[in-house]
C-alpha positions as CSV (number, residue, x, y, z in Angstrom):
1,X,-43.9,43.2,-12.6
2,X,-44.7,39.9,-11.9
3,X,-49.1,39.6,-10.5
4,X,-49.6,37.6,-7.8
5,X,-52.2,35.6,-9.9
6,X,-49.7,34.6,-11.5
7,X,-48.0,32.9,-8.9
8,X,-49.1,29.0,-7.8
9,X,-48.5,28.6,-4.2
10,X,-46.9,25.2,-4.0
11,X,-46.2,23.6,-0.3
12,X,-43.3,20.8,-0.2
13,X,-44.8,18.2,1.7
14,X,-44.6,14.6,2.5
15,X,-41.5,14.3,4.1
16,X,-40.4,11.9,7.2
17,X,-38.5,13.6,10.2
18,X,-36.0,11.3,11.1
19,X,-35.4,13.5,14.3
20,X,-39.2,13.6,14.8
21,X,-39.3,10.2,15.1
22,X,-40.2,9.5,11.4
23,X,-43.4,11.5,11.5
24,X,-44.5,13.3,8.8
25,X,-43.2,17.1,9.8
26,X,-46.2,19.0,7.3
27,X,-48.6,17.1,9.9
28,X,-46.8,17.9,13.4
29,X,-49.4,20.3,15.5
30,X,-48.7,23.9,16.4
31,X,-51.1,25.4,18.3
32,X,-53.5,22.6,17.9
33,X,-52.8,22.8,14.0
34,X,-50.6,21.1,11.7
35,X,-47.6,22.7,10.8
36,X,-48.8,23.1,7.1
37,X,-51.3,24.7,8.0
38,X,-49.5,27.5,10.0
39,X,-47.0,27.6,6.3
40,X,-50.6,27.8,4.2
41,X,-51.6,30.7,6.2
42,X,-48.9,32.9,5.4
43,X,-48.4,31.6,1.7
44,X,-52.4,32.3,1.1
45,X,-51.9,36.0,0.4
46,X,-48.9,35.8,-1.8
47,X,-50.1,33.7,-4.9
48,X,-53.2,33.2,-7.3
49,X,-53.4,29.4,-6.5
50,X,-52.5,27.0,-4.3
51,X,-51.4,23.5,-3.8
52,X,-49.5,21.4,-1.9
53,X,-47.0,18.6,-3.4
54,X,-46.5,14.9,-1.3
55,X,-44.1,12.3,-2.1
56,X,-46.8,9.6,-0.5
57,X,-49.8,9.7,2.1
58,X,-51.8,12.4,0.9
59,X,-54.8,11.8,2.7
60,X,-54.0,13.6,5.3
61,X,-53.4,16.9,3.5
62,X,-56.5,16.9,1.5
63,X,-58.8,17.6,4.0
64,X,-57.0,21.1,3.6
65,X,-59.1,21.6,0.6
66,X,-56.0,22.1,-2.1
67,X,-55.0,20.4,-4.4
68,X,-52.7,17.7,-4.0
69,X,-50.1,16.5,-6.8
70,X,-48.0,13.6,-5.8
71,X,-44.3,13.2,-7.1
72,X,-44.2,11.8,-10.8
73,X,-40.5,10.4,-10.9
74,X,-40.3,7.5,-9.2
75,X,-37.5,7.5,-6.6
76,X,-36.6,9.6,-2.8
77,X,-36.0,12.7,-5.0
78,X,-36.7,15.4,-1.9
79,X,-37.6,18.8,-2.7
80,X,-37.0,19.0,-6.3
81,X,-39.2,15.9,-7.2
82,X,-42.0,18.6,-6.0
83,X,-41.2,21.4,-7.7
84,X,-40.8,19.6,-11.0
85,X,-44.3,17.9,-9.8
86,X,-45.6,21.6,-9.2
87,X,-44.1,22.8,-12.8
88,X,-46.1,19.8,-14.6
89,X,-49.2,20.8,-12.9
90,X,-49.2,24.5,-12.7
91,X,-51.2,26.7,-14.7
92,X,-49.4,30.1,-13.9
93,X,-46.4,31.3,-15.5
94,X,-44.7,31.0,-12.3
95,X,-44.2,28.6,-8.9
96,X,-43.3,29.6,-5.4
97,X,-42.3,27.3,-3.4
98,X,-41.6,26.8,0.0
99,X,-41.5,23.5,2.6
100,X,-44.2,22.2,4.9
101,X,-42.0,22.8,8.2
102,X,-41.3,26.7,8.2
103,X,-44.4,28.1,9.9
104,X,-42.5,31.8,10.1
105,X,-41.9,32.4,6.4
106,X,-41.7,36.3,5.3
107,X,-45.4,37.4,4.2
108,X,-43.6,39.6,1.3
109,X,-41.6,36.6,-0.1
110,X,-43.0,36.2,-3.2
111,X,-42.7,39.8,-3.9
112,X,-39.4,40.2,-2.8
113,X,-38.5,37.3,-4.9
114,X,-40.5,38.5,-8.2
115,X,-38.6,41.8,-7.8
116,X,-35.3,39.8,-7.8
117,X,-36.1,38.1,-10.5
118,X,-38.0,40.8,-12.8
119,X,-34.7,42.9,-11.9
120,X,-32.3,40.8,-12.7
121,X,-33.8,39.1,-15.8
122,X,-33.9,35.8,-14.1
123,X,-35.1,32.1,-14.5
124,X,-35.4,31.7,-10.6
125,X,-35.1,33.6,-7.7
126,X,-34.2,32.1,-4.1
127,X,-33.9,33.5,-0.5
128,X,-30.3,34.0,0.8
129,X,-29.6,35.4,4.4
130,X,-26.1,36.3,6.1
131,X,-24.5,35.3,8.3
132,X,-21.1,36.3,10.6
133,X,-18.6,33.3,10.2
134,X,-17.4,32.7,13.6
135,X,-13.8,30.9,12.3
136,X,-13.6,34.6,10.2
137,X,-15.5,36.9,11.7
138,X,-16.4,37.9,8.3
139,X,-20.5,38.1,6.7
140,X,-21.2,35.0,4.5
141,X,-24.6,34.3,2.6
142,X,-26.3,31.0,3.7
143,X,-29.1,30.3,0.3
144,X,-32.1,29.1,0.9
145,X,-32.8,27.0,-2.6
146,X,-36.0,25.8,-0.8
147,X,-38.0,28.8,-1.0
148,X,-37.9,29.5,-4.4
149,X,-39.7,31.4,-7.4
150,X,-39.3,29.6,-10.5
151,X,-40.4,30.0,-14.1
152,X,-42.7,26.9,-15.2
153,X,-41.0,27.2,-18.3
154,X,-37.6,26.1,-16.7
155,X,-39.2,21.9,-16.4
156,X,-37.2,20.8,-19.3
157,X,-33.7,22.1,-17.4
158,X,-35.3,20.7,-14.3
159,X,-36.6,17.2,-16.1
160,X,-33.3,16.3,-17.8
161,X,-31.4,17.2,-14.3
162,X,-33.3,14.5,-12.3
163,X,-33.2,11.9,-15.4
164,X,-29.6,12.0,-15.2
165,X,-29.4,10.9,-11.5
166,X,-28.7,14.4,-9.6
167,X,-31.1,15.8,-7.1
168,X,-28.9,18.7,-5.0
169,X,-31.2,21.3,-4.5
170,X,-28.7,24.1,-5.2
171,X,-27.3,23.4,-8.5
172,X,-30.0,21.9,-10.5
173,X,-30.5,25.3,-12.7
174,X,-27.2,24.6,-14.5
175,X,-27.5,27.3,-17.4
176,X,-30.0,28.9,-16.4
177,X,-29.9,32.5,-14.7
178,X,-30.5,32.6,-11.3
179,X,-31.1,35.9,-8.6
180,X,-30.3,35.5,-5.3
181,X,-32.4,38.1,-3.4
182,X,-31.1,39.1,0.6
183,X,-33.9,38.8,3.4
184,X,-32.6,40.1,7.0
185,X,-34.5,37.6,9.3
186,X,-32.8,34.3,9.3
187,X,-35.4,32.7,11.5
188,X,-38.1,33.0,8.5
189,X,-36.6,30.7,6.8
190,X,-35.7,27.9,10.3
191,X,-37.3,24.3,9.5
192,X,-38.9,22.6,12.8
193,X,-36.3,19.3,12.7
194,X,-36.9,18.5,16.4
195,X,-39.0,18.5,19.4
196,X,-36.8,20.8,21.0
197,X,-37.3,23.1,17.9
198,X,-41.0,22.8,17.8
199,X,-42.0,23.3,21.6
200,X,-39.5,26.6,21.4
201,X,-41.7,27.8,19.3
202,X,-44.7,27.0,20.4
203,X,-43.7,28.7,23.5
204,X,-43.5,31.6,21.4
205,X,-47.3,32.5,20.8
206,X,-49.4,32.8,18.2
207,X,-49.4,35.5,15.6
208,X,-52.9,36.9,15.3
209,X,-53.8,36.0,11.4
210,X,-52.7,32.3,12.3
211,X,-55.4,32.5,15.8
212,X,-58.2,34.1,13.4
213,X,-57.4,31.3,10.5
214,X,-57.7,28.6,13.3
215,X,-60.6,30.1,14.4
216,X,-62.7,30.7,11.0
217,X,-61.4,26.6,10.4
218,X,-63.1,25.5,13.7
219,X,-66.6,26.7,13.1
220,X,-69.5,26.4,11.1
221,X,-73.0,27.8,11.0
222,X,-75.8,26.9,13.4
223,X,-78.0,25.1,11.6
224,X,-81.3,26.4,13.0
225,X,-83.5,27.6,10.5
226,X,-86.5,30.3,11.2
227,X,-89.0,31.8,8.6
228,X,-89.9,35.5,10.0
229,X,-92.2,38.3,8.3
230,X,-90.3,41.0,7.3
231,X,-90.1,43.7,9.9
232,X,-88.9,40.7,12.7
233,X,-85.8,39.5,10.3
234,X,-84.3,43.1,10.6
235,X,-80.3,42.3,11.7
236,X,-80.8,38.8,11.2
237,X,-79.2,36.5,8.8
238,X,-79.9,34.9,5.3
239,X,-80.3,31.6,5.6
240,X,-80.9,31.0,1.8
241,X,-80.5,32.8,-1.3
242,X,-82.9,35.2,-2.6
243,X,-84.3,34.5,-6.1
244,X,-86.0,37.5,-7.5
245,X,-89.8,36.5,-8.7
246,X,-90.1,39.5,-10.4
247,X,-88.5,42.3,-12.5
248,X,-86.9,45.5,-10.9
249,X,-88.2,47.8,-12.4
250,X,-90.9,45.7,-13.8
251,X,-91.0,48.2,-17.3
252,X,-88.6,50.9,-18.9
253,X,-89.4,53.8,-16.8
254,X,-88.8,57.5,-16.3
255,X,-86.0,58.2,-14.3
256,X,-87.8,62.3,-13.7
257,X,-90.5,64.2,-14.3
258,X,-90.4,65.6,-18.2
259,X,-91.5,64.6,-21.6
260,X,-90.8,60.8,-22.9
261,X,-90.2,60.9,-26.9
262,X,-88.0,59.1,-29.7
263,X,-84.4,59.8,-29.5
264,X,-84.4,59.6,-32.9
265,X,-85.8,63.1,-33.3
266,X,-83.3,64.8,-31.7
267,X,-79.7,66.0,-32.8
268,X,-80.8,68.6,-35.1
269,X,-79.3,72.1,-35.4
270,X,-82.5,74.1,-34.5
271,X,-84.7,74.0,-31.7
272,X,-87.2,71.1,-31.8
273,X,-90.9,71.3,-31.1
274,X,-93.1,68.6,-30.5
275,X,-96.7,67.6,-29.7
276,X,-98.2,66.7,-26.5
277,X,-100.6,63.8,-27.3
278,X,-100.5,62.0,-23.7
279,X,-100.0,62.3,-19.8
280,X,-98.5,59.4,-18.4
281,X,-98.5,59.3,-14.6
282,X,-96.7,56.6,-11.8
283,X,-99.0,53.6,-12.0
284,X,-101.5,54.3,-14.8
285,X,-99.6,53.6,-17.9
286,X,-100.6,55.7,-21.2
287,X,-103.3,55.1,-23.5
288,X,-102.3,57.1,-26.5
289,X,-99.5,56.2,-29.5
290,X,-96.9,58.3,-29.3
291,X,-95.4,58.7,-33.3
292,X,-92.5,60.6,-34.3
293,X,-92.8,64.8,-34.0
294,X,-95.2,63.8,-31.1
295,X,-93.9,63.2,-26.9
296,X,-96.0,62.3,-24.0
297,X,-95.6,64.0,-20.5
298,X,-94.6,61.5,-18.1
299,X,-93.7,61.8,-14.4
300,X,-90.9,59.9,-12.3
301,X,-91.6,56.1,-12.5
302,X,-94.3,56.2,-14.7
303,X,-93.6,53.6,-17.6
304,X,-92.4,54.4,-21.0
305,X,-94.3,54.8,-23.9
306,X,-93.8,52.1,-26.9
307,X,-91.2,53.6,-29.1
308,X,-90.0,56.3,-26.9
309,X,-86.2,55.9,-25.2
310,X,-85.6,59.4,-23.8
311,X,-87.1,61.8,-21.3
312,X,-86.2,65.2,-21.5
313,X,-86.5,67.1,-17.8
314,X,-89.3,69.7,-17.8
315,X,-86.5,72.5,-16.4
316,X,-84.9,71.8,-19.5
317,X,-87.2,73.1,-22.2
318,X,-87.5,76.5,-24.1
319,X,-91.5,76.7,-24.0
320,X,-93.8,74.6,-22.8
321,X,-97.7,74.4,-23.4
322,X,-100.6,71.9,-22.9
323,X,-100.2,70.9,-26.5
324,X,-96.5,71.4,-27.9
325,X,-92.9,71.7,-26.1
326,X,-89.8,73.1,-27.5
327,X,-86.3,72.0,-26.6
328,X,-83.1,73.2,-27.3
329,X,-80.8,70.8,-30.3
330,X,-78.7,68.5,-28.1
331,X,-80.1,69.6,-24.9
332,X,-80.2,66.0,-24.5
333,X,-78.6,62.6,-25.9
334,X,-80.8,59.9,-27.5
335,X,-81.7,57.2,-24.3
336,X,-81.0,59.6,-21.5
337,X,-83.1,59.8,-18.4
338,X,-84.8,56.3,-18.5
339,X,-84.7,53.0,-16.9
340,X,-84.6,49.9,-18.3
341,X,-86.5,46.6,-17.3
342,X,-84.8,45.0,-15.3
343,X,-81.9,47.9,-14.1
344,X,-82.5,46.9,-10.9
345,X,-82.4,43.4,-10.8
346,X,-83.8,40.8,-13.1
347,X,-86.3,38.4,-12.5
348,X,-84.6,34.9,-11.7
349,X,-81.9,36.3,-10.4
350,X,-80.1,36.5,-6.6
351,X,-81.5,39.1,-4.9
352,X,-79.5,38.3,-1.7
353,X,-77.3,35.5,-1.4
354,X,-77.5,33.5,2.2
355,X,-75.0,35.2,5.4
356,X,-76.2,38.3,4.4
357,X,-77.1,40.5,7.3
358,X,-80.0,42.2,7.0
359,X,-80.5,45.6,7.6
360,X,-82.6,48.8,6.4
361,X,-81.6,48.6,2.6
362,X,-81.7,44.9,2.2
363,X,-85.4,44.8,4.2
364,X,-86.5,47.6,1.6
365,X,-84.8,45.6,-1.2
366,X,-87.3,42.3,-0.1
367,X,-90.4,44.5,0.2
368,X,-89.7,46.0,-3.4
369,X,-90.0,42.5,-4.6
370,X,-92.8,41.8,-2.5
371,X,-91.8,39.3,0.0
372,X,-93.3,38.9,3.0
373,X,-91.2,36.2,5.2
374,X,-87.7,35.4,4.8
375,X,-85.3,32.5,5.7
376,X,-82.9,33.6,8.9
377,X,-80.4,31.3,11.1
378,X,-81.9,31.7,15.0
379,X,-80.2,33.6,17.0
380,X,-76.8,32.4,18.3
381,X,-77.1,31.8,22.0
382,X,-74.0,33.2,24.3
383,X,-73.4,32.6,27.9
384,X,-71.1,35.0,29.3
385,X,-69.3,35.5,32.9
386,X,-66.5,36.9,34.6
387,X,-64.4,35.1,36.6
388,X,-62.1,35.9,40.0
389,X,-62.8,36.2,43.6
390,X,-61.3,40.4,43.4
391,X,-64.1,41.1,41.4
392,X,-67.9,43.0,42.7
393,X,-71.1,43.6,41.2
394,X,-72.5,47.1,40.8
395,X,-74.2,47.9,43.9
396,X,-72.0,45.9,46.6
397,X,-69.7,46.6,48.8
398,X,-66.5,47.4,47.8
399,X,-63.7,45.7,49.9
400,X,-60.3,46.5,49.8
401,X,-58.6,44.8,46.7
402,X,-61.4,44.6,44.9
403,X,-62.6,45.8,42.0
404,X,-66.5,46.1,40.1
405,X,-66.9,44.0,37.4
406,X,-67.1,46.0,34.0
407,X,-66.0,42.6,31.8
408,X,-69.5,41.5,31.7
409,X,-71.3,44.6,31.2
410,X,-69.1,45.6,27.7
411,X,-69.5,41.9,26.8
412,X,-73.3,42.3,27.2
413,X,-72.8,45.4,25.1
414,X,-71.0,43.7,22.3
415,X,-72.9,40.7,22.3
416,X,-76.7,42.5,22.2
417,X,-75.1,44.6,18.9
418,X,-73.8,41.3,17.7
419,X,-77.9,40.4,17.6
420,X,-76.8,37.0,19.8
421,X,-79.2,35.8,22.6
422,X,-77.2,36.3,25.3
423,X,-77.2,34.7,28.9
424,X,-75.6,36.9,31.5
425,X,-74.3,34.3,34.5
426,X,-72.8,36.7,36.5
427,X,-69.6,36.3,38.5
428,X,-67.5,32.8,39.2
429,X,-65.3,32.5,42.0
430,X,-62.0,31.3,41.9
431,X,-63.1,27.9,43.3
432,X,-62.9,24.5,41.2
433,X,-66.6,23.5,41.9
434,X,-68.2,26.9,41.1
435,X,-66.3,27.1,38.2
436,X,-66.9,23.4,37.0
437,X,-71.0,24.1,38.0
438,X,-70.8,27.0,35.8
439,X,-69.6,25.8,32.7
440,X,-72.1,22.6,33.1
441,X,-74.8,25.2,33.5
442,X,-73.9,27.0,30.3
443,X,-73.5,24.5,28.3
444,X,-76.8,22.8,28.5
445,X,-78.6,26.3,27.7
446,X,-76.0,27.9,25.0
447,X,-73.7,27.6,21.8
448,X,-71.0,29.3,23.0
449,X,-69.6,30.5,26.2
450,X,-66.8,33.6,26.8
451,X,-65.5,34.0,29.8
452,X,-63.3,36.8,30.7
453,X,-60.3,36.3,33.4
454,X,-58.6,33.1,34.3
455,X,-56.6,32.2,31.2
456,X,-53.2,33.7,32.0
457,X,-50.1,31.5,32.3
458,X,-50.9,32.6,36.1
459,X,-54.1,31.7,36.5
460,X,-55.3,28.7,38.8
461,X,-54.1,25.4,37.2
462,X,-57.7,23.7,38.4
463,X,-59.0,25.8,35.2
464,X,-57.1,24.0,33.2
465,X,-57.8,20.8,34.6
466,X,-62.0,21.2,34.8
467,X,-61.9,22.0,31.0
468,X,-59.5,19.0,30.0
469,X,-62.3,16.9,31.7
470,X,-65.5,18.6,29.9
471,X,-63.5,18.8,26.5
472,X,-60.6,19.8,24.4
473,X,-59.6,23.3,25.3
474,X,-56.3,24.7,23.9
475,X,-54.3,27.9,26.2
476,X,-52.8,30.2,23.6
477,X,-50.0,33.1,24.0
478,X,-51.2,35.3,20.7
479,X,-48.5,37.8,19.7
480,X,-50.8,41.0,20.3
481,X,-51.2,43.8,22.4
482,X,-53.3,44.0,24.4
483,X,-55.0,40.6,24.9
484,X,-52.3,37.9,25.7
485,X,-53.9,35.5,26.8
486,X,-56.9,33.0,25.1
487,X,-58.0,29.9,25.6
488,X,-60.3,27.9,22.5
489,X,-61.8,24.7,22.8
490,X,-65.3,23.0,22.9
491,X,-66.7,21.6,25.8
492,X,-69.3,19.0,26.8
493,X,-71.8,18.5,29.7
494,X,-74.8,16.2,30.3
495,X,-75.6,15.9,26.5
496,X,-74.9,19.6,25.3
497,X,-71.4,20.5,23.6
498,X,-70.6,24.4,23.8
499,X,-67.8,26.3,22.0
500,X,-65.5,28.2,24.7
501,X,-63.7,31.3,24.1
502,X,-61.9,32.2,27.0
503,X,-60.8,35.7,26.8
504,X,-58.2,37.9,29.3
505,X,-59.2,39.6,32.3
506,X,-58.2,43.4,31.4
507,X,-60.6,45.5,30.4
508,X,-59.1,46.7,27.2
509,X,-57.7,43.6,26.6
510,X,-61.6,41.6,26.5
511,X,-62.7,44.2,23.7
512,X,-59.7,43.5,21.7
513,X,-59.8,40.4,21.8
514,X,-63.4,40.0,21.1
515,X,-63.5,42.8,18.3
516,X,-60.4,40.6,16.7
517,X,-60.9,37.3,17.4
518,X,-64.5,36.4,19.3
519,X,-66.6,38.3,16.6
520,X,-65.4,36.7,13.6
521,X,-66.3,33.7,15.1
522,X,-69.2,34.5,16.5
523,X,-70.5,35.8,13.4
524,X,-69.5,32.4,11.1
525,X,-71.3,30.7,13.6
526,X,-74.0,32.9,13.1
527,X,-74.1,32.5,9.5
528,X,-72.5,35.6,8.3
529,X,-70.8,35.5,5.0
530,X,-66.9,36.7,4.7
531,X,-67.3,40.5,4.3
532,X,-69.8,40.5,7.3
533,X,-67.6,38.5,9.6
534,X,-64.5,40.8,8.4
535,X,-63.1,43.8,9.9
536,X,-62.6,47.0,7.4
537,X,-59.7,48.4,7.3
538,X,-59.0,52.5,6.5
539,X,-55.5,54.3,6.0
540,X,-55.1,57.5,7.6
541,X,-51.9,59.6,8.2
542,X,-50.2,59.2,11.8
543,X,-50.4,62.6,13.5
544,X,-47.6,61.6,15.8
545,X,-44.9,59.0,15.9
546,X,-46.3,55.9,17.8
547,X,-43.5,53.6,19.3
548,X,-44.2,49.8,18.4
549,X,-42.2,46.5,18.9
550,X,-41.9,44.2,16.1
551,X,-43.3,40.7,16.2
552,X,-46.6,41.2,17.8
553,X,-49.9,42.6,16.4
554,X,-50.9,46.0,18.7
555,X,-54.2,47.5,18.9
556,X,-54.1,51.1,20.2
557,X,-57.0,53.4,20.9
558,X,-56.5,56.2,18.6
559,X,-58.5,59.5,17.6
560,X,-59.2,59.9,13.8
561,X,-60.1,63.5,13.1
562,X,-59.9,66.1,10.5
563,X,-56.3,68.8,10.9
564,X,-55.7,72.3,9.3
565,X,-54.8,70.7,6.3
566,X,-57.9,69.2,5.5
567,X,-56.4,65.8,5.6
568,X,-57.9,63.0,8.2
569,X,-55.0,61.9,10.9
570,X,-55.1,59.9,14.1
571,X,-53.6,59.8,17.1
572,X,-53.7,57.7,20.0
573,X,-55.7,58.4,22.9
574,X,-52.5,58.7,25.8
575,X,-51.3,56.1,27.4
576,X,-52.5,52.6,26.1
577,X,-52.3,49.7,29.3
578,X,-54.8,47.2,29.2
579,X,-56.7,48.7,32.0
580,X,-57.1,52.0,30.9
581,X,-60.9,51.3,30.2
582,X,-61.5,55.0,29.9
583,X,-59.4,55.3,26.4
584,X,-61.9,53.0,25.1
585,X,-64.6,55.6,25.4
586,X,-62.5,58.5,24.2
587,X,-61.6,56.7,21.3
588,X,-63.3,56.3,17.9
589,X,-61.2,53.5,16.0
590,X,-58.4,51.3,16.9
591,X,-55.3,51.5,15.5
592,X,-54.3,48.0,13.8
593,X,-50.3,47.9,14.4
594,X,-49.5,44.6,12.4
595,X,-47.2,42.1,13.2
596,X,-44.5,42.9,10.6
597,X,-44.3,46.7,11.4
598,X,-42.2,48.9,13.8
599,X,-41.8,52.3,14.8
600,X,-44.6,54.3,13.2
601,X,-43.5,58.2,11.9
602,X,-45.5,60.9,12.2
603,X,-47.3,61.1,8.5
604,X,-46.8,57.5,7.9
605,X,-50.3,56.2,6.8
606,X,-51.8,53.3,9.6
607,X,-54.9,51.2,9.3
608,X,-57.3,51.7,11.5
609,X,-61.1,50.4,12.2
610,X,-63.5,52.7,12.9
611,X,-65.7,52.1,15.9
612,X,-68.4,53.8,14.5
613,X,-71.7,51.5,13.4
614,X,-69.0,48.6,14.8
615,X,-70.9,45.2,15.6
């Protein structure tokens, strides 16, 4: 079994497209980001480093934050230059590599591969598809030497093959043994060489892990600072680390109420009795030395006696006056019951480290080490409205064809559990200067604004033109279910910049949407560290088969509860459109139906997010 931290991640870079007009393909944008950075996002997961190999101008990809090891033979060697460049470098026993240009590659290549190439006692492993010859009608394999798992021990084989003048891609193993390991989806392994190419596939849509890595890229923290007593920074967050100024516990302690004496008197083979020369008590450390033969009565908390190391529970002795005890032999081990110094936490150390959210443990955590005011970001301010002339307010008249708006009153929901300041501008019409006035208006006062409705490939193109002159605003298609529809930007009025997230005008589909993608990034811009900001995921048992189509992420409403067997399962709520507001409210988690997967059978386990304590 080959470890993924074994693995380094190398990217093929560099190259010039000659059907892309000589550009250099690793940088071409996809969805408003380079097409390396679509190929990192999928590589990420599958090895235990990462960099990315150029023959020249490698400026550009270090601003990805990788390393970046440039070809060491001289020469146009392609692909294998970087590989051998990724052998030299590496510090795992094995390279993966794949090119800069093939956004769609599998997210279980490299352990596909490694099971190739454990199994068949390999050097190198490469992915082969078939194909149906249509001169023969019969299946042929088509390799792909490009995306490859290689030993790092194979750069002397690889070395002496480009010193002698060779550079095909699919020979250069010679002696070595080499797997070829069968993947069924040809287009995984399809290289972008044109514009046709790339604007097909941009037509496509987005998969949902590429949207949220774009996302998490485009934001950072406000920088706002506030310093807030204790009880006001509840559900805030860290702005700064927490160093501890003092010890937790401050002394060794008793961890009950019961006797404190030297462990060395025990493990005898007769009951032990001892003298009570002391009662030590929480707060009011003892007075008295306590030798061997002797033990002092202490109560929970109450600070050790010098030379004692183990407390035995009162319920535990034989007999028990106000001047001797008797215990049983081994009714304890030396040390037990007592707490050291320092258990806790140690002075000097973190206490909290900065995007921490604080809530009920954490505040009793800073009052336990006595501190009053804490460093927080300010609130992140959020101006929210709904947009389309179909839509009412609660308490108008309701026309035919129209419809009250709900959009803005979960948003408000979500956003006021998010702990964001939020700014509730009501409804826009479907009208190019309302629309225009209402952006302006929200972003002088706010950091971000969500709007919900008018992003479809249907809706009125004078949206997309008001945003392309206040900013640079992108229109995705994201491969989920429900929740289409997005458009991401930033925006800028009068002196004040916003971020935009504009999210789709089903109900269903806004809470989706905003529980996968918005929150995140509200929450980085709040400060939040990684964990916060992240979504857990649980496996349960499907009670039912759920039908699924490949290719897209779904989220459906589901029901997690306990059966006869004692086991949890879930099951989906009924029918699952995007309107269906009402399975929203029966549910209590979402089902998380990722892109790879298919056809779920009943018992098959599914994650799922609880909604429960959900911010």
């Amino acid at each position: 079994m080959i470890n993924t931290h074994d693995i380094t991640g190398l990217i093929l870079a560099g190259g010039l497209g000659t059907r892309m007009g000589q550009r250099d393909k690793g940088m071409l944008p996809l969805h408003g980001q380079p097409l390396a950075r679509h190929v990192l996002q999928r590589l990420a997961p599958q090895a235990g480093q990462l960099a990315i190999s150029v023959h020249a101008d490698a400026g550009d990809y270090a601003r990805f934050g990788l390393p970046v090891w440039p070809d060491v033979l001289p020469g146009q060697l392609g692909p294998l230059a970087g590989m051998h460049s990724g052998m030299q470098h590496a510090s795992t026993p094995y390279l993966l590599t794949v090119p800069c240009d093939s956004p769609l590659l599998p997210p279980d290549l490299a352990a596909r591969l490694a099971a190739g190439l454990v199994d068949n006692d390999a050097d190198l492993a490469i992915a082969v598809t078939e194909e149906i010859d249509p001169a023969t009608g019969s299946t042929v394999r088509r390799p792909h030497p490009v995306f490859c798992l290689v030993k790092t021990s194979a750069l002397p084989q690889l070395d002496t093959y480009l010193r002698n003048g060779e550079r095909r891609m699919r020979t250069w193993h010679g002696p070595l043994k080499l797997a070829e390991v069968v993947f069924e989806d040809g287009a995984a392994f399809g290289n972008m060489n044109t514009p046709d190419e790339l604007a097909a596939l941009q037509a496509q849509g987005l998969s949902v892990p590429m949207a949220q890595a774009i996302l998490a890229d485009a934001v950072a923290p406000v920088a706002d600072v506030e310093q807030l007593p204790l009880p006001q920074a509840f559900e805030r967050i860290l702005a700064a680390d927490i160093i501890s100024p003092i010890s937790v516990p401050a002394h060794d302690n008793s961890a009950m109420d019961g006797y404190a004496l030297h462990g060395a008197d025990l493990g005898g083979s007769v009951p032990l009795t001892l003298a009570v020369v002391d009662t030590i008590l929480a707060g009011r450390p003892g007075t008295v030395s306590v030798q061997r033969g002797q033990c002092a009565r202490i109560m929970t908390g109450a600070v050790m006696p010098d030379g004692c190391d183990s407390v035995v529970p009162q319920e535990l002795l034989l007999q028990a006056s106000e001047q001797h005890i008797t215990i049983a032999p081994d009714c304890i081990r030396p040390g037990d019951n007592r707490r050291f110094k320092g258990e806790d936490l140690m002075q000097g150390q973190p206490a909290l480290l900065q995007g921490k959210r604080l809530g009920p443990a954490e505040l009793g955590l800073l009052a336990s080490l006595g501190i009053a005011t804490v460093p927080v970001r300010r609130r992140l301010r959020v101006a929210f409205f709904s947009t389309g002339d179909e839509l009412r307010s609660i308490g108008e008249q309701l026309d035919a064809g129209c419809i009250y708006d709900s959009n803005r009153y979960t948003l408000l929901g979500m956003l006021s559990r998010l702990g964001c300041e939020v700014l509730d501008m009501g409804i826009v019409k479907d009208e190019p200067q309302a629309l225009e006035a209402a952006l302006r208006g929200a972003c002088a006062k706010a950091d971000v604004i969500i709007t919900s409705g008018g992003v479809s490939s249907g809706a009125a193109d004078f949206t997309r033109e008001i945003l392309a002159r206040l900013g640079e605003v992108a229109f995705w298609q994201i491969n989920m279910r429900p929740g289409r529809p997005m458009a991401f930007g930033r925006i800028a009025s009068e002196g004040g910049t916003a971020l935009l997230l504009g999210l789709p005008g089903n109900p269903v589909a806004v809470m989706a949407a905003f529980y996968f993608l918005a929150r995140p990034t509200l929450l980085r811009l709040m400060g939040a560290d990684a964990d916060t900001s992240t979504l857990p995921l649980l496996q349960v048992a499907a009670q039912a088969a759920i039908r699924k189509k490949r290719g897209r992420t779904e989220y459906q409403r589901g029901i997690v509860e306990r059966g006869a067997d004692g086991r949890q399962h879930v099951r989906v709520t009924g029918a699952q459109g995007s309107g269906i507001l009402r399975s929203m409210t029966q549910a209590n988690c979402m089902i998380v139906l990722h892109e790879a997967q298919g056809h779920v059978a009943a018992g098959d386990l599914v994650d799922i997010v609880l909604f429960h304590g959900l911010t």
